[in-house]
C-alpha positions in Angstrom: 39.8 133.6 136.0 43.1 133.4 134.9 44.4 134.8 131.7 45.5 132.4 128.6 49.1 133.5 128.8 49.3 132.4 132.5 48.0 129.2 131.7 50.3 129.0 128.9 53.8 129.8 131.2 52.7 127.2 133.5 51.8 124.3 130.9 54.7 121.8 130.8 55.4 120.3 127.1 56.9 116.9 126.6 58.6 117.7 123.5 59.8 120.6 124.3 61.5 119.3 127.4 62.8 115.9 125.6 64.1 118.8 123.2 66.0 120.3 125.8 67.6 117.7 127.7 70.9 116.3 127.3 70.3 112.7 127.6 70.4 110.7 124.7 67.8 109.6 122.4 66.9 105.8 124.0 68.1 103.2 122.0 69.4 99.4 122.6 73.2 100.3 120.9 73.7 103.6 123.7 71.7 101.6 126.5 74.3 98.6 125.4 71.6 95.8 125.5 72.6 94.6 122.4 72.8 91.2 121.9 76.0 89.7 123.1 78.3 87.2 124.3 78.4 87.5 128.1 80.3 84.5 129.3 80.7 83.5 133.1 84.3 82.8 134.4 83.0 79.5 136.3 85.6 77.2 137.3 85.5 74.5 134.5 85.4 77.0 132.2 88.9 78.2 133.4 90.5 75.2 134.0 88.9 74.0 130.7 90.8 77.2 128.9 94.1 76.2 130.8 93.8 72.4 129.8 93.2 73.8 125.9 96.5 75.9 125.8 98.8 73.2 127.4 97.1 70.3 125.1 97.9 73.0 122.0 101.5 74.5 123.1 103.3 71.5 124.2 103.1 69.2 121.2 103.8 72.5 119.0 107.0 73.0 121.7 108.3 69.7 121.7 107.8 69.8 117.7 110.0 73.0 117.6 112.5 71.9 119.9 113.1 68.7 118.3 113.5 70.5 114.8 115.9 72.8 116.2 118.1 70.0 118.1 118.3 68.6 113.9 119.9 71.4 112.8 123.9 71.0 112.9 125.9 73.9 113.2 129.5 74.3 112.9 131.0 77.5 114.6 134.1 79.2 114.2 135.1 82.0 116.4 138.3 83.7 114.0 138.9 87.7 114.9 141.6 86.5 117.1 142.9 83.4 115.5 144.2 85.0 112.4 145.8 87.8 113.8 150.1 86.8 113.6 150.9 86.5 117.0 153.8 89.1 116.8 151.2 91.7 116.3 150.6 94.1 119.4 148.4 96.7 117.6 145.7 94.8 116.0 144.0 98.2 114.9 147.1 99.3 112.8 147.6 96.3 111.6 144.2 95.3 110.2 144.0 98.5 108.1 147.6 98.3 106.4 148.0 96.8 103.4 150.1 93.3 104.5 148.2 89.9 104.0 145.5 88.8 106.2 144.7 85.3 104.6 144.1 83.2 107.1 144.0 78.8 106.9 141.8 77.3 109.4 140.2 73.6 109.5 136.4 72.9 110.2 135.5 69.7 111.5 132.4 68.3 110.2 131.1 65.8 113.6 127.4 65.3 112.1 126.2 64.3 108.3 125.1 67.7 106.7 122.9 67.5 104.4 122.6 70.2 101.6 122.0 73.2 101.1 124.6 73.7 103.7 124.4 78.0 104.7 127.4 79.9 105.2 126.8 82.5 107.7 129.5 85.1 109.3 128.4 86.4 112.5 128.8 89.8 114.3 129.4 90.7 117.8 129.5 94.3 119.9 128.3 95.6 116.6 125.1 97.8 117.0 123.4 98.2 113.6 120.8 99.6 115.0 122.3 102.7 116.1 120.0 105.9 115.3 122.6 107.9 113.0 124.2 104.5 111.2 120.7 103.1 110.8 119.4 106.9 109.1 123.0 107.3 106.9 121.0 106.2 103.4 119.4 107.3 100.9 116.1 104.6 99.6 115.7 107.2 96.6 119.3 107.1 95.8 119.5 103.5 96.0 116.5 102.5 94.0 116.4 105.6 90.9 119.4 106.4 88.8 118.0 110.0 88.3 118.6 110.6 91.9 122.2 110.0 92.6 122.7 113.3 93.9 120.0 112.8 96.4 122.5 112.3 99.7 121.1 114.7 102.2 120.9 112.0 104.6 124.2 110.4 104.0 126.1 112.5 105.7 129.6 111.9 106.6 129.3 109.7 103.3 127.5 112.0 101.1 130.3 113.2 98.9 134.2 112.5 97.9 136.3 114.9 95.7 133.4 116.6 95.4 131.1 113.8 93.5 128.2 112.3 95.5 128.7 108.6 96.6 126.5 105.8 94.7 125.7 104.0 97.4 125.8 106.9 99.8 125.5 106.8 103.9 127.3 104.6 106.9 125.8 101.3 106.2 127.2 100.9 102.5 129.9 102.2 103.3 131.1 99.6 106.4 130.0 96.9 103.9 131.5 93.9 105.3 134.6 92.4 103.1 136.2 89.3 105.1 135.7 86.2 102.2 136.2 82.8 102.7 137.1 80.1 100.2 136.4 76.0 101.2 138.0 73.1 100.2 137.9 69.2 101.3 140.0 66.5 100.2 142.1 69.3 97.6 138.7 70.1 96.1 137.2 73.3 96.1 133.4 73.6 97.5 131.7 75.8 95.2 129.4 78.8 97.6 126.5 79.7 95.6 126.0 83.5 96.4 123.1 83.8 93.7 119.7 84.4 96.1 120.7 85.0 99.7 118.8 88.7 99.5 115.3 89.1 99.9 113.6 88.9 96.5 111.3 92.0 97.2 114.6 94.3 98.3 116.1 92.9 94.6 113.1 93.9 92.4 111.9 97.0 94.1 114.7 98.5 96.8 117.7 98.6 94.5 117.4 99.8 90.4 118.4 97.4 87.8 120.2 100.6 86.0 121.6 102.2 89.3 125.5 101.5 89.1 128.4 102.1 92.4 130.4 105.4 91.7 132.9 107.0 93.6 133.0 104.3 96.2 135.4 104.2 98.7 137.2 106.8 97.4 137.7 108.8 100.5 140.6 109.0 102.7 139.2 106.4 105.2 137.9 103.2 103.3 135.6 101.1 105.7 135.1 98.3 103.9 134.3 96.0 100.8 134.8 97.4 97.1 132.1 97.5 94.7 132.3 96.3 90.9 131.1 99.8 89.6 130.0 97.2 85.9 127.8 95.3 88.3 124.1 96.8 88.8 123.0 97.6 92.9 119.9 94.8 92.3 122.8 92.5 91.7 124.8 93.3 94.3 123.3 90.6 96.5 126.2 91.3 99.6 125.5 94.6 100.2 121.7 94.3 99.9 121.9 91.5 102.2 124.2 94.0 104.5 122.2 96.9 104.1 118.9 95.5 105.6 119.9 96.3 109.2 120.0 93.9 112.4 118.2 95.2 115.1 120.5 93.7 117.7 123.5 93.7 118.3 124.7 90.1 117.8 123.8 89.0 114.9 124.1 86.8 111.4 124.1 87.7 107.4 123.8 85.0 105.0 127.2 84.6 102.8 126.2 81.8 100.4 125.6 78.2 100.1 127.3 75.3 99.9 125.0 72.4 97.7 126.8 69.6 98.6 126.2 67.3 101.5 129.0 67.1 104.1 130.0 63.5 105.9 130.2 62.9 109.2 134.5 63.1 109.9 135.0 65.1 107.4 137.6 68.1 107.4 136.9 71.4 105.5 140.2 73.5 104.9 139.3 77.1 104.5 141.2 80.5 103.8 139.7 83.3 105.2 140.7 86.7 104.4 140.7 88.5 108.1 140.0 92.3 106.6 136.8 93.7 108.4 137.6 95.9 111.5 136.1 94.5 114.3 139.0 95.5 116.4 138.4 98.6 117.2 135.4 98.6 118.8 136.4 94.5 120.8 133.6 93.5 117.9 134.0 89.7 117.2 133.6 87.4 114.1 132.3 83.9 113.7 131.9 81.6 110.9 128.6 79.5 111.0 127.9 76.7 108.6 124.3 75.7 109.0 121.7 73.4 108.2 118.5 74.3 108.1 115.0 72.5 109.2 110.9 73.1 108.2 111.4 75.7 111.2 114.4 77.3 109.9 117.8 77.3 111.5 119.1 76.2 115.0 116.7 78.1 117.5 116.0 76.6 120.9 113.9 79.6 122.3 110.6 79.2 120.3 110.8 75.6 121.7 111.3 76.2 125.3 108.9 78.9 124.8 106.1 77.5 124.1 106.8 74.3 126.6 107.7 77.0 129.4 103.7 78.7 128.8 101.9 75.2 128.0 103.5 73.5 131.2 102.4 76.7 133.1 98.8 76.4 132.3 98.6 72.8 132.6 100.2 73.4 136.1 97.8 76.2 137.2 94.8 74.0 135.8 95.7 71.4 137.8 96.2 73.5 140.7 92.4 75.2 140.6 91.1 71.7 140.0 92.5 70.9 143.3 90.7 73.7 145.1 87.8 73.2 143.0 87.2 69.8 144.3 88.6 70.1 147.7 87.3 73.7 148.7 84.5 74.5 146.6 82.3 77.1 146.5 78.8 77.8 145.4 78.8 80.2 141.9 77.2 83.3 142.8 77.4 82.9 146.6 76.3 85.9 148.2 78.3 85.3 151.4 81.3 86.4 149.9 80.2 89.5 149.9 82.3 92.5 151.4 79.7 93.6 152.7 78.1 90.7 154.5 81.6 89.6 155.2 82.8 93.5 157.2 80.1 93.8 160.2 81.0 97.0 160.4 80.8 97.7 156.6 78.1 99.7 155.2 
């Protein structure tokens, strides 16, 4: 008869085997037969998704574009233009000290209704470059107590020996062309008060944080600061300092609140001091109106018509098939294996 011990080594225990194993503990959540959505790609269903997009994206296309086409735009290409035309280095000339005021005339061809945006625009000039982009200091900028804070201004950290307030590349190529505007020998007041985000105003730049020793070096590259004037208040370079991340782009200047008629002329004097010359950078004027979709931008428009015509095209296209060519859901036929012989 054999012996309890034996009996016990050749007893199997559930527990101690479920105990053992690696498979999980049963459950719905790690078996996934949860309740869910499952939803079958059937043929209206697709074409029924296609119809919905093109029904929703054209009309919201076609409501863009039509906005945008609103907005009137006058555009003023001047880096060349006010350059003398005896002048063969433009370089040397646009960082002496001789008079760049420049006149030029804006024709006004479409009623513009106020506020009018002044915008200058920048060509060839890359913002977003890794070492100008990093050239400023957000502590330096924002808390008087840490003016000397300019480890990551560098080449603009220091002049004579005196840290830089605002320190770093991007203050310091603030851009300083002006323009005045006049019509009929009346000067058109630009409102500058406002063209900076609010939230880089209150929290960005201190209220007690004041220029010093700016643009004191040996190379100045570009506009002076008023040193009694606060950096929250300094609404062009905080406008300038948030950076463009390509490499055409548009600042706001100011406004003009006053509507401009259709055949009117607009004398301006531009001051021509930025250098865009030595990199072939170029510079544009823009007055601009603007619409409930912002200013002149055709893209969005042709966007959304370009993907809503392409899924009204493609539903039309499989509710061609599905009618001439159908095919029964779930047909077994289709099969690779049923349709290889020779498959396995």
């Amino acid at each position: 008869m054999p012996s309890s011990s034996a009996a016990g080594a050749g007893s199997t225990d559930p527990t101690a085997a479920r105990r053992n194993t690696k498979r999980p503990k049963y459950s719905k959540f790690t078996q996934q037969e949860l309740p869910a959505c499952k939803p079958i790609l059937t043929p209206r269903a697709v074409i029924s998704a296609f119809l919905l997009v093109s029904i929703v994206f054209v009309p919201i296309g076609v409501a863009s574009l039509i906005a945008s086409r609103k907005v009137v735009e006058i555009v003023f290409r001047y880096e060349s233009t006010c350059i003398p035309n005896n002048v063969t280095d433009k370089v040397a000339y646009i960082q002496s000290s001789a008079s760049k005021a420049c006149n030029i005339t804006l024709h006004v061809h479409k009623h513009m209704k106020s506020p009018i945006h002044v915008y200058y625009q920048l060509d060839n000039f890359y913002q977003n470059h890794r070492r100008y982009v990093k050239s400023r200091s957000d502590e330096q900028l924002r808390d008087r107590n840490k003016e000397n804070s300019t480890s990551a201004c560098k080449p603009e950290d220091t002049a004579n020996g005196k840290a830089i307030v605002p320190c770093g590349l991007i203050a310091w190529s603030l851009f300083n062309d002006t323009y005045s505007f006049s019509r009929d020998n009346r000067n058109l007041k630009v409102n500058k008060e406002g063209i900076s985000w609010k939230s880089d105003r209150e929290h960005k730049f201190g209220k007690d944080v004041f220029p010093k020793n700016f643009q004191n070096g040996s190379i100045k590259g570009g506009a002076i600061l008023d040193e009694s004037i606060p950096l929250s208040k300094q609404e062009d370079l905080i406008v300038w300092m948030r950076t463009a991340a390509l490499p055409t782009f548009r600042k706001l200047y100011g406004r003009i609140e006053e509507d401009l008629n259709e055949g009117d002329t607009i004398n301006v004097i531009l001051q021509n001091n930025y250098n865009t010359y030595s990199f072939n950078g170029k510079k544009k004027l823009v007055l601009s109106t603007t619409s409930w979709l912002g200013g002149k931008n055709d893209f969005l428009g042709i966007a959304y018509l370009t993907v809503g015509g392409l899924c009204f095209f493609l539903a039309l296209a499989f509710t061609i098939v599905y009618f001439v060519k159908p095919r029964q859901l779930g047909d077994p036929s289709y099969l690779s294996w049923n349709r290889n012989p020779g498959g396995h």
